[in-house]
C-alpha positions in Angstrom: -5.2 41.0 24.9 -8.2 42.5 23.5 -11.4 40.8 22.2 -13.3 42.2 18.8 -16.5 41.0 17.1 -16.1 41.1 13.1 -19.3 41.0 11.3 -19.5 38.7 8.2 -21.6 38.2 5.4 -25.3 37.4 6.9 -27.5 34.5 6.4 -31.3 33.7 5.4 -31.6 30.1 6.6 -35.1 28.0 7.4 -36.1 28.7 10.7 -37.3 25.2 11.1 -34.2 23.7 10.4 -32.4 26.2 12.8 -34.7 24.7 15.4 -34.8 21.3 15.2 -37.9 19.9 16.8 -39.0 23.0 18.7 -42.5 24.0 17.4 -43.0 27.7 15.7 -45.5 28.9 18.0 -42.3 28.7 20.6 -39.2 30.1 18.6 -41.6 32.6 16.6 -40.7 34.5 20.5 -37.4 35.1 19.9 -37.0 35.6 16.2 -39.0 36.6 13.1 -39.1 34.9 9.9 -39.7 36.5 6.6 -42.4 35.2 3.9 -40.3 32.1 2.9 -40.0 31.3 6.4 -36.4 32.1 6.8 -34.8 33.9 9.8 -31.5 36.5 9.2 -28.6 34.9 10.8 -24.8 36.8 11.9 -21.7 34.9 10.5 -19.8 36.6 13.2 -16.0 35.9 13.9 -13.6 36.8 16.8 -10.9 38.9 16.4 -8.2 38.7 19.8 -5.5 41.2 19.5 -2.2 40.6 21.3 -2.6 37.5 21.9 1.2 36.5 23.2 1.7 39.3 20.5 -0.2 37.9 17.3 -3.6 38.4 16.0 -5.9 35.8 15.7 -9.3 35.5 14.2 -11.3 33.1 15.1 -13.5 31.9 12.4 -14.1 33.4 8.7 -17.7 33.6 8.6 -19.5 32.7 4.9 -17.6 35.0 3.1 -18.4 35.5 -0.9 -17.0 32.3 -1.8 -20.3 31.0 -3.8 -21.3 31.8 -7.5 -25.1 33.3 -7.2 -26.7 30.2 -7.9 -25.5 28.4 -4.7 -25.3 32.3 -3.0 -29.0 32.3 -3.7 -29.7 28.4 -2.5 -27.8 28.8 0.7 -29.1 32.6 1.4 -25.8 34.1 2.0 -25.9 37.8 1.1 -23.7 39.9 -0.6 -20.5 39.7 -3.4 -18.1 40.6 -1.6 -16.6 39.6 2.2 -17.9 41.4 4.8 -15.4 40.1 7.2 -12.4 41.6 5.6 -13.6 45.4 6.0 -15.1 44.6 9.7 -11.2 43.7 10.2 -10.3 46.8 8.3 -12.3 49.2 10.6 -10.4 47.9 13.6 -7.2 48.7 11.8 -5.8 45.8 10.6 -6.0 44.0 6.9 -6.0 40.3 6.4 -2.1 40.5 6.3 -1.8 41.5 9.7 -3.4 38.4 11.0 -1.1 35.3 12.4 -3.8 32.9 12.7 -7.1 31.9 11.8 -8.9 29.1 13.8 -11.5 27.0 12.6 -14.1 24.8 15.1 -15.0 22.8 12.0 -15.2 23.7 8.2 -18.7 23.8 7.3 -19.3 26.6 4.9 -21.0 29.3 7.1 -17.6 29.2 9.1 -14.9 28.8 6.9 -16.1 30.1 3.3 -14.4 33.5 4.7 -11.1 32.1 4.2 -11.5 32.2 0.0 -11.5 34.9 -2.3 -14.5 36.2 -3.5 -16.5 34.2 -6.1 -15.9 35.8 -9.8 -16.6 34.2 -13.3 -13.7 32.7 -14.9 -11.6 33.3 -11.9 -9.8 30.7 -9.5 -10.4 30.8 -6.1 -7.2 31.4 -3.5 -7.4 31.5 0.2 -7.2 34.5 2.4 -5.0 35.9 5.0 -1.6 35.2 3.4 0.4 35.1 6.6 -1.8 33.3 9.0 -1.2 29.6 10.0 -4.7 27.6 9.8 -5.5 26.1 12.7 -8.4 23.2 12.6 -9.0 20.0 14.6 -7.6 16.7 13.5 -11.0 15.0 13.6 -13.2 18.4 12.2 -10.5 17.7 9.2 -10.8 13.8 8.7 -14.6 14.7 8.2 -14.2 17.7 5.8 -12.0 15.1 3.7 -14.3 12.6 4.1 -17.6 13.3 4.5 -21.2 11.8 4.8 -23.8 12.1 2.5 -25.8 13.6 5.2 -23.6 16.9 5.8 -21.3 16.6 2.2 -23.2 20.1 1.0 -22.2 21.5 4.6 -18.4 21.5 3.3 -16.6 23.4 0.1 -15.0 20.9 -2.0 -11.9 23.3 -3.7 -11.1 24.3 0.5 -9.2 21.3 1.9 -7.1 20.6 -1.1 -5.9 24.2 -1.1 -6.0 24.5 3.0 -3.3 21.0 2.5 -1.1 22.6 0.2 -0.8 26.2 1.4 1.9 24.1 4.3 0.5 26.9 7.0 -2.3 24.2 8.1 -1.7 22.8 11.6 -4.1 19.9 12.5 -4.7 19.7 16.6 -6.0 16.7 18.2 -5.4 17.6 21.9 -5.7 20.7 24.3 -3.9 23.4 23.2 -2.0 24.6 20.1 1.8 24.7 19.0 0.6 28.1 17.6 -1.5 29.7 20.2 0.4 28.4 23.0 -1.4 28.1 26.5 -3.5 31.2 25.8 -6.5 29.1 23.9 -7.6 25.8 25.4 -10.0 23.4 23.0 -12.9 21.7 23.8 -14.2 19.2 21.9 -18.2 18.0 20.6 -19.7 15.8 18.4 -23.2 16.1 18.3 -23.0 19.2 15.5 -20.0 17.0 13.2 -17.0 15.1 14.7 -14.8 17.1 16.3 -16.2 20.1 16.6 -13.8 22.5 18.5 -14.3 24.9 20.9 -11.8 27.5 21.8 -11.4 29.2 25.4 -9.5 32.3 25.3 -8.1 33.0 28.4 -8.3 30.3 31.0 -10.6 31.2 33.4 -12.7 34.6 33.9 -12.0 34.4 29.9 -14.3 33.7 26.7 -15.3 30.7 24.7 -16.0 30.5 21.2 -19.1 28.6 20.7 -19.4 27.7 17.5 -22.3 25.4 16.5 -22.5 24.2 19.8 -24.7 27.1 21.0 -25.0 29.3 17.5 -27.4 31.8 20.0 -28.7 32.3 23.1 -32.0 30.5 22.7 -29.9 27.4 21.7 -28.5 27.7 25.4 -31.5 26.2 26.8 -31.0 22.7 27.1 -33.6 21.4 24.4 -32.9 23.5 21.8 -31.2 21.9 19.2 -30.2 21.9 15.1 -32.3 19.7 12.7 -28.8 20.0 11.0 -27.3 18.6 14.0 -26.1 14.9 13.7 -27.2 13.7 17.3 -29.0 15.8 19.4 -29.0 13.7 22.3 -25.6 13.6 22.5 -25.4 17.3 21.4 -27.5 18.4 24.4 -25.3 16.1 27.0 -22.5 18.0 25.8 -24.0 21.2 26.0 -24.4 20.7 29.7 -21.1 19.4 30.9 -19.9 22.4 28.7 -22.0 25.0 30.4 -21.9 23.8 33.9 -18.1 24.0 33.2 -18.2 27.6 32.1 -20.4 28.9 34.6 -18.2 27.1 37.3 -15.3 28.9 35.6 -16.9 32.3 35.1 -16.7 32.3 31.1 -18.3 33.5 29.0 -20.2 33.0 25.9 -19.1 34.2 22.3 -21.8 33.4 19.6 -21.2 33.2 16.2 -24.4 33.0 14.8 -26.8 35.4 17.0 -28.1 38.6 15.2 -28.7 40.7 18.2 -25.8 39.4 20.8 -22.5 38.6 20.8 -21.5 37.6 24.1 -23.5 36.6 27.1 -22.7 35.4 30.2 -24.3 31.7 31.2 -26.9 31.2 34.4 -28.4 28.4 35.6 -31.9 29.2 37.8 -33.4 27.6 40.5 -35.0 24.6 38.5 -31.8 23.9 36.6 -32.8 26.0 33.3 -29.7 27.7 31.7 -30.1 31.2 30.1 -27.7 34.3 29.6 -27.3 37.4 31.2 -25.2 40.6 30.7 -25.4 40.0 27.0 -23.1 43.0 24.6 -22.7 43.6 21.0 -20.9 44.6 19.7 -17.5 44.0 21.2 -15.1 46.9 20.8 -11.8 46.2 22.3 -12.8 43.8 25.4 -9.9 43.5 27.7 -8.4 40.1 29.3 -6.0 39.4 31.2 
């Protein structure tokens, strides 16, 4: 199989709420924000090729699914998906791809999977012959969610997601689907059920969705203010890096401007950090 980073429409978010309860004067080190205080975020996706013979993307990025009012409020830019042309230079379209697989279904990861926004026009999802893969519990919460995070999710998504009858829900390990080559890992500390994909088994690649959406968010403190408990988020973070260090994987972010996969280190006094980071990735090779 072979691993491919597809850029998606980018992000302006609010660099405080990117980092939680980490003071400027420390995360003004590894980014810059502009005048309104805003840092430039990737809505990156995975695309593995040959995977037991299909094609599957992990993740749709922000897409163009929002008219310019909420385009403007959420700072996605651009009309029109990016993602869908990244997947064109690789040569392949959106039909080509058997599966699309979503950690959870906040809008910055799954807005990809509509059509671009137009006036008067009704919205239809993407990627005609993929099946849609998405945790049970990630899906219970899109349904149903809580005041705190309901702006996180696209109302017209699930309802169209349900009927399209390509939508598996997965609760355990692996995937009718993908078979044994992607393992899930699950969090809650982002939103219920968060799930991570591992590509390959060991020596392989995870997808680290909100988990980690960078590299500075792989040191231990670093957390989301939009992250529903960051105690519990940062206990998770551990066991799940210990885990991937112990199994030599690496790290996939979806979110980082500058890198797109980094392998994790722990140092002498227990700090995690990355090294042998790449982007982008151009036809990675697994086993």
């Amino acid at each position: 199989m072979q691993l491919y980073s597809v850029e998606g429409n980018s992000q302006n978010i609010d660099a405080g709420s990117m980092f939680g309860n980490v003071p400027r004067a420390l995360w003004q080190k590894w980014v810059t924000p502009d005048q309104a205080n805003r840092i430039n975020l990737s809505c990156r996706a995975l695309l593995v090729k040959d995977l037991a013979g299909k094609n599957i993307l992990f993740e749709t990025g922000i897409g163009a699914c929002f008219d310019p009012k909420l385009r403007a409020r959420f700072g996605a830019e651009g009309d029109s998906n990016q993602l869908i042309r990244s997947i064109e230079a690789i040569g392949l379209s959106e039909n080509d791809i058997d599966a699309v697989v979503l950690s959870h279904l906040h809008f910055d990861h799954a807005g990809g999977l509509l059509s671009d926004w137009r006036e008067n026009q009704e919205q239809a999802l993407r990627f005609p012959r993929a099946t849609y893969v998405v945790g049970e519990k990630a899906w219970e919460r899109a349904c149903n969610p809580h005041p705190r995070d309901r702006a996180s999710f696209i109302p017209g998504l699930q309802p169209l997601l349900d009927s399209s009858g390509r939508l598996e829900l997965v609760a355990g390990e692996t995937s009718a689907t993908l078979g044994n080559g992607v393992c899930f890992w699950y969090s809650d500390g982002h939103t219920p059920g968060l799930m991570l994909a591992i590509i390959g088994g060991d020596s392989g690649v995870a997808f680290c969705s909100d988990l980690m959406p960078g590299k500075p968010w792989v040191h231990l403190p670093v957390t989301m203010g939009f992250d529903r408990y960051p105690e519990k988020l940062i206990d998770e973070k551990e066991q799940f890096l210990r885990e991937m260090i112990k199994r030599d994987i690496r790290l996939f972010f979806t979110h980082d401007p500058d890198v797109s996969l980094a392998k994790p280190v722990q140092d002498e006094q227990g700090r995690y950090a990355t090294i042998d980071e790449h982007d982008p990735l151009t036809g990675l090779k697994l086993d």
